[in-house]
C-alpha positions as CSV (number, residue, x, y, z in Angstrom):
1,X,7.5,-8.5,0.8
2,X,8.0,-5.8,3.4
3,X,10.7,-3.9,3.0
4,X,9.8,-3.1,-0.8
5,X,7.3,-0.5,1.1
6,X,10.6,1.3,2.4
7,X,11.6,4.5,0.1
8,X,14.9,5.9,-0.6
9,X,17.2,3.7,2.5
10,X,18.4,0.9,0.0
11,X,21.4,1.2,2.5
12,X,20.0,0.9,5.8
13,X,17.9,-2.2,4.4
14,X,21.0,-4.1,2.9
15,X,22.5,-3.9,6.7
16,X,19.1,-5.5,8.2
17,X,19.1,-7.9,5.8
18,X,22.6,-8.9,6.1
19,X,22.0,-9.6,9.8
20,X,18.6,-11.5,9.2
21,X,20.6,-13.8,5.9
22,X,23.8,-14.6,8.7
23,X,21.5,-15.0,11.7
24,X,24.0,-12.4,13.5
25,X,21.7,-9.7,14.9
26,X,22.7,-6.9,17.5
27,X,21.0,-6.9,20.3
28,X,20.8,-3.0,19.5
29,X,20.3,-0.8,16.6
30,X,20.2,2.9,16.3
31,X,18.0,4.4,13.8
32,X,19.2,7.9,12.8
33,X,18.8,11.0,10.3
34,X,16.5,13.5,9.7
35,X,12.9,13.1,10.8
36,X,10.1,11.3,8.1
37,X,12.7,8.9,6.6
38,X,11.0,5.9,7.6
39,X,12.6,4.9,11.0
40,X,9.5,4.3,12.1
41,X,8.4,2.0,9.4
42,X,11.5,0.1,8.7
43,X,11.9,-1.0,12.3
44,X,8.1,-2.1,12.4
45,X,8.9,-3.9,8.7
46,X,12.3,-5.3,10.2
47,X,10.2,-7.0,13.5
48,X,8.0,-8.5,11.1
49,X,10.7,-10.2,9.1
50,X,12.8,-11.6,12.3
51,X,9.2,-13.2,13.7
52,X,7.9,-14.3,10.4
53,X,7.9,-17.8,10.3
54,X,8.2,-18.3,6.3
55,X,11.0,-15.8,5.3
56,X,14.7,-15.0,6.5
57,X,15.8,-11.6,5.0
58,X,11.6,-9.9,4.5
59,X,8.0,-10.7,5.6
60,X,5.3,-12.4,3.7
61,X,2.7,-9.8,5.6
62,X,0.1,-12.5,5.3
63,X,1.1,-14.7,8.1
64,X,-0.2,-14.4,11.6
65,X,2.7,-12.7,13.5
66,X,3.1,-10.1,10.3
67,X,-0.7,-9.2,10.6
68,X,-0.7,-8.6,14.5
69,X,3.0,-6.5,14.3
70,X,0.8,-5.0,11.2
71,X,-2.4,-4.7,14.0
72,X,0.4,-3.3,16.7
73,X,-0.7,-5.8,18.9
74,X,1.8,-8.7,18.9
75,X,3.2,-9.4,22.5
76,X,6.4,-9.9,22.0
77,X,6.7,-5.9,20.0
78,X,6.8,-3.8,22.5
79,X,6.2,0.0,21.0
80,X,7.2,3.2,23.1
81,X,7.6,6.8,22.3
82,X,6.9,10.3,23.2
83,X,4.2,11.0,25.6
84,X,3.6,14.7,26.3
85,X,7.5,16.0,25.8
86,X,10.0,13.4,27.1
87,X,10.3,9.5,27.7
88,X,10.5,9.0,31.3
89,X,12.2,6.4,33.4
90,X,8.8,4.6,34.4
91,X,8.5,3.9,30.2
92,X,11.9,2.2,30.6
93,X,11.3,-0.2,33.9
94,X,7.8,-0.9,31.7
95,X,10.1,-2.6,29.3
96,X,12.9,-3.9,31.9
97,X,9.7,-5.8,33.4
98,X,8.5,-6.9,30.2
99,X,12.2,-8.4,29.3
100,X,11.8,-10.3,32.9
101,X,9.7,-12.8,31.0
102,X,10.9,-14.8,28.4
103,X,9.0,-14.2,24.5
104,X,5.5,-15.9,24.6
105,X,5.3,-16.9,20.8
106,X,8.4,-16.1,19.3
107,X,12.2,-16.6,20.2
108,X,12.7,-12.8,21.1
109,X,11.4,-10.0,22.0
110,X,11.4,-7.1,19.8
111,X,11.3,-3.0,21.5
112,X,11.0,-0.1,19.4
113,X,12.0,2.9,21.0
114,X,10.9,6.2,19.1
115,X,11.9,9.3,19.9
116,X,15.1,8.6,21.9
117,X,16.5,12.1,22.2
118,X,13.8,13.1,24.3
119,X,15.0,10.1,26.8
120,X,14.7,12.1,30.1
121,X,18.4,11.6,32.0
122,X,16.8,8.6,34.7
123,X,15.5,7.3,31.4
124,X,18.7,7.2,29.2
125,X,20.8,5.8,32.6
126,X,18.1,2.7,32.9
127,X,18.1,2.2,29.5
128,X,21.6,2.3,29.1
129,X,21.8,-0.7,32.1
130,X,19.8,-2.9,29.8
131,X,22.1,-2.5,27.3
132,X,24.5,-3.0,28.6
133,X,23.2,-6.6,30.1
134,X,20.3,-7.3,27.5
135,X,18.6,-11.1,28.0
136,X,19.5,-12.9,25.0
137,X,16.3,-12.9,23.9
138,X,15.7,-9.0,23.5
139,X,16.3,-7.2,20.6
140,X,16.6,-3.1,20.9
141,X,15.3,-0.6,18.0
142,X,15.7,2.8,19.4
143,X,15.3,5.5,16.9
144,X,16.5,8.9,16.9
145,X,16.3,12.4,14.9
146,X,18.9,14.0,16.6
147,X,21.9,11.4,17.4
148,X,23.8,14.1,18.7
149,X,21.5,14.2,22.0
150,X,22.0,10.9,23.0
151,X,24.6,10.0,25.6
152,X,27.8,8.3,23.8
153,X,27.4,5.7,26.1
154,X,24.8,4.5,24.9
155,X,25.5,5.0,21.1
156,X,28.2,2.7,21.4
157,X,26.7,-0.1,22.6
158,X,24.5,0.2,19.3
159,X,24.9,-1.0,15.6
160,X,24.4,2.4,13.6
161,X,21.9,2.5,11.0
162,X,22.2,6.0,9.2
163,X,18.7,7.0,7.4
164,X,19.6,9.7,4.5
165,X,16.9,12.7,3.7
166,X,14.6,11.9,1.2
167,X,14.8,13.6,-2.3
168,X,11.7,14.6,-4.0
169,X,11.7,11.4,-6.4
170,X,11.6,9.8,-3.0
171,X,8.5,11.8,-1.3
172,X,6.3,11.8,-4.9
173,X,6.9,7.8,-5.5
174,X,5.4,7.3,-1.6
175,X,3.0,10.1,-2.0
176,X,1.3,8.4,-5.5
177,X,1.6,5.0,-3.8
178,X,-0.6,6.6,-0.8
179,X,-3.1,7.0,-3.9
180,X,-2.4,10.9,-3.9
181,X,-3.0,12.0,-7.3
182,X,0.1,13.2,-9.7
183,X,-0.1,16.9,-9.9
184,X,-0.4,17.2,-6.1
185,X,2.2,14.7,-5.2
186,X,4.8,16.7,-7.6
187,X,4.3,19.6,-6.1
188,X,4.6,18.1,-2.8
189,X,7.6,16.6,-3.0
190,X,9.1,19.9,-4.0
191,X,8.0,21.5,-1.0
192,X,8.4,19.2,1.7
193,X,11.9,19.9,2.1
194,X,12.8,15.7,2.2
195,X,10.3,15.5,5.2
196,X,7.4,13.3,4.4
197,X,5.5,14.9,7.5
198,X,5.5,18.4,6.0
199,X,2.7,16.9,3.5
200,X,0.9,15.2,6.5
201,X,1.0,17.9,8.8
202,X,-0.5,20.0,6.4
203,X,2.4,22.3,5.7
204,X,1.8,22.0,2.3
205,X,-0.5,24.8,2.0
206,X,1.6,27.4,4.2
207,X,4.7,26.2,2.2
208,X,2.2,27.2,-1.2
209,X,1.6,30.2,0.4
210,X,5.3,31.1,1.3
211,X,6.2,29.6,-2.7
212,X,4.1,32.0,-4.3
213,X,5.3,35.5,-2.2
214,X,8.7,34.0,-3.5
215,X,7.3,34.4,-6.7
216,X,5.7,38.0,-6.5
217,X,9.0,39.1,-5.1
218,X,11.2,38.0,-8.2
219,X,8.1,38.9,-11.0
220,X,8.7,42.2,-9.1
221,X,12.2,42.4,-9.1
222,X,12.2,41.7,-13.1
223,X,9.5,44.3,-14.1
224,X,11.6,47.0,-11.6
225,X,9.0,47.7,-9.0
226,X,11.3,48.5,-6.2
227,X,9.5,50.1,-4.1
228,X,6.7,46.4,-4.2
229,X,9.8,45.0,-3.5
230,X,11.2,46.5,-0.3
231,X,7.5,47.2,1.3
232,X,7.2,43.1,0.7
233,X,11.0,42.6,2.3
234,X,10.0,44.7,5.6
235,X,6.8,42.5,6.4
236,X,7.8,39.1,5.0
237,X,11.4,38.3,6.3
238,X,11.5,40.1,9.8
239,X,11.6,36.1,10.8
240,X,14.2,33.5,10.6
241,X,12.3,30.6,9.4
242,X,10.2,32.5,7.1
243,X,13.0,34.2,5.4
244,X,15.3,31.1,5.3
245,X,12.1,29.2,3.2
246,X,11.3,32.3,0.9
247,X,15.2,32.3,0.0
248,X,14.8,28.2,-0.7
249,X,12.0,29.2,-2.5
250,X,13.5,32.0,-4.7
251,X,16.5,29.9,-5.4
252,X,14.7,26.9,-7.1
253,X,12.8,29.7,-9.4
254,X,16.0,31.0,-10.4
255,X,16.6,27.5,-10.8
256,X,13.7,27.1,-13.2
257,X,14.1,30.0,-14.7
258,X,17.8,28.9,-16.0
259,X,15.9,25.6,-17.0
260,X,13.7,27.7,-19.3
261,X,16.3,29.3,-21.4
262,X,18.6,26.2,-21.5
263,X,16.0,23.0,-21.6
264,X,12.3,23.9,-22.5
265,X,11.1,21.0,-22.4
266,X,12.6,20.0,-19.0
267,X,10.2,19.7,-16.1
268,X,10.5,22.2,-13.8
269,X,10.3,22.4,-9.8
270,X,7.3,24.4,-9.9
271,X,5.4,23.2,-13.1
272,X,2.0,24.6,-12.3
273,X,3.9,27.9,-12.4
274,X,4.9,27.0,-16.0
275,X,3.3,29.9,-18.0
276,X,3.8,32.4,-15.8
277,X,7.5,31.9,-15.7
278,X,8.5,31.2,-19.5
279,X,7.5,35.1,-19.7
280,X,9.9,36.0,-17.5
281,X,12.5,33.9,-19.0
282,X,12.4,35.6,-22.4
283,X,13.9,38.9,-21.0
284,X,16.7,37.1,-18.6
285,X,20.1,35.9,-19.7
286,X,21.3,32.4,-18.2
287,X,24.7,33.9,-16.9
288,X,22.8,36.3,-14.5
289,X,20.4,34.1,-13.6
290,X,23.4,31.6,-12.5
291,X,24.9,34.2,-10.6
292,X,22.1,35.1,-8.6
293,X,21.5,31.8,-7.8
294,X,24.5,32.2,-6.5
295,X,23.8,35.3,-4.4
296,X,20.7,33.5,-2.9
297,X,22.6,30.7,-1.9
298,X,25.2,32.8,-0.1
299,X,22.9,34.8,1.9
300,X,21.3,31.2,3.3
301,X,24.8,30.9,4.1
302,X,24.9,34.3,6.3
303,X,21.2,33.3,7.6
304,X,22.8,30.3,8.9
305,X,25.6,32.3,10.2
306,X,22.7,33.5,12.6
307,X,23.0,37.2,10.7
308,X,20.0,39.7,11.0
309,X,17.1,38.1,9.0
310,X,16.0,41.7,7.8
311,X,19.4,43.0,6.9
312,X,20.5,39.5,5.2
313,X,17.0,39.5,3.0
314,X,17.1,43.6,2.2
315,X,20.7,43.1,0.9
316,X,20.1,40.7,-1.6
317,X,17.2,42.1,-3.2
318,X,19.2,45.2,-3.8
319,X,22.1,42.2,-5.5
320,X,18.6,40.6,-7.5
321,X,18.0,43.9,-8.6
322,X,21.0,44.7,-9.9
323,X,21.9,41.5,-11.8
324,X,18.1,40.9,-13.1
325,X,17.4,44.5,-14.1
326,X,21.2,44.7,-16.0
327,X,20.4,41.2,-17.9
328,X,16.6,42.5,-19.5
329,X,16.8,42.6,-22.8
């Protein structure tokens, strides 16, 4: 069956299925939520089930229509998205003169639209005219990162299908079933943030990179080299994005640190750091650890507040310092 290949959107499945079971489709859907969640692949799944000829709610994948969707070259699936920066009107008559003819081998006609915020505004106005008079044989996917862009026009002549972020359970259970082994799949579902692309796009090994500075930093702040410290602060978090991921980064090994005092045994985030942390543990106590977690988390919070990177990072390394340096034994 298809739609067992979709991780982590048991919800956005159960409303595709409900319209395939009752025979009562929209003739639009909108795919949103964060990017990697499997928009993509659960409207390409959902075509497959409507034009499979031995199922009603999933495909069999074995059947001729499933294995030319599969093939991306079934013509009644017509695919669009992003070419260079934008999706521009002549993408849109493409598809208004495709739904001119009626289906050649099924009983509709299926378009996925990826990438709809970047809809150019000729683009969104044509699209929103077929819409708004669809033939009755055309069914409309149009999936979307950034909801929030799209004119409310035409949102509301779609059925909303909200795609949640997936948690690491999520990215390490597609990740294995990619055939990626164990070790490396953990670790990447830790670090890919719910985004299934950061392990693609190779952002794993820059996110490794950014993990273990995290970890200098804090081994530093423990064994009181201050002045390590600071020199690391003034050439590390001068930018946004790099000091918003090493404060994710210090906040899950605080995180693992607590889960070393209180649960051994426990697997942690970042288990290949396992013996290097338990030493650090000894020395800490579990009601300063908790706190700066705490302190971590509400500096993100004046990051996002669109605070100086610099000042926000200096600031809580001087809090760190305080709290981890008072709780060694």
């Amino acid at each position: 069956m298809a739609f067992h290949h979709i991780v982590g959107q048991k919800r956005a499945i159960h409303v595709l299925q409900k319209g395939l079971a009752s025979s009562r489709l929209a003739q639009a859907y909108l795919f949103h939520g964060p990017s990697s969640t499997g928009k993509k692949l659960t409207a390409l799944q959902f075509a497959q089930a409507l034009h499979c000829p031995a199922a009603t709610t999933d495909a069999c994948e074995t059947c001729v229509p499933c294995r030319k969707i599969a093939a991306g070259n079934h013509p009644d699936v017509i695919q669009i998205g992003v070419e260079g920066s934008s999706i521009g009107i002549e993408h849109i008559r493409t598809l208004q003169h495709r739904l001119s003819y009626k289906p050649y081998e099924h009983q509709r006609i299926t378009i996925i639209i990826d990438g709809c915020e970047f809809l150019t505004p000729p683009a969104a106005n044509a699209l929103l005219k077929t819409l708004e008079e669809p033939p009755p044989y055309a069914l409309l996917l149009l999936l979307t990162g950034n909801k929030a862009a799209l004119p409310l026009t035409l949102i509301s002549r779609c059925q909303l299908v909200p795609f949640r972020t997936l948690t690491p359970a999520h990215i390490h259970t597609i990740l294995t079933q990619q055939g990626v082994d164990e070790d490396t799949a953990s670790l990447a579902a830790t670090l890919s943030g719910g985004r299934l692309e950061a392990f693609d796009q190779g952002d794993f090994v820059q996110a490794l990179t950014t993990r273990d500075k995290a970890h200098t930093i804090l081994a530093d702040i423990i064994q009181a080299k201050a002045t390590a410290v600071f020199l690391q602060a003034r050439t590390l978090a001068g930018k946004r994005e790099q000091c918003e991921a090493l404060l994710r980064w210090l906040a899950l090994l605080c995180r693992d640190l607590v889960m070393l005092k209180i649960t051994p045994d426990r697997l942690l985030y970042n288990q290949d750091l396992h013996q290097e942390l338990a030493p650090l543990a000894r020395h800490l106590s579990v009601d300063n650890l908790l706190e700066a977690f705490g302190c971590i988390e509400q500096q993100r919070g004046y990051l996002g507040m669109n605070l100086n990177p610099q000042l926000v990072f200096e600031r809580l390394l001087v809090q760190l310092q305080h709290l981890l340096r008072e709780s060694k034994a």
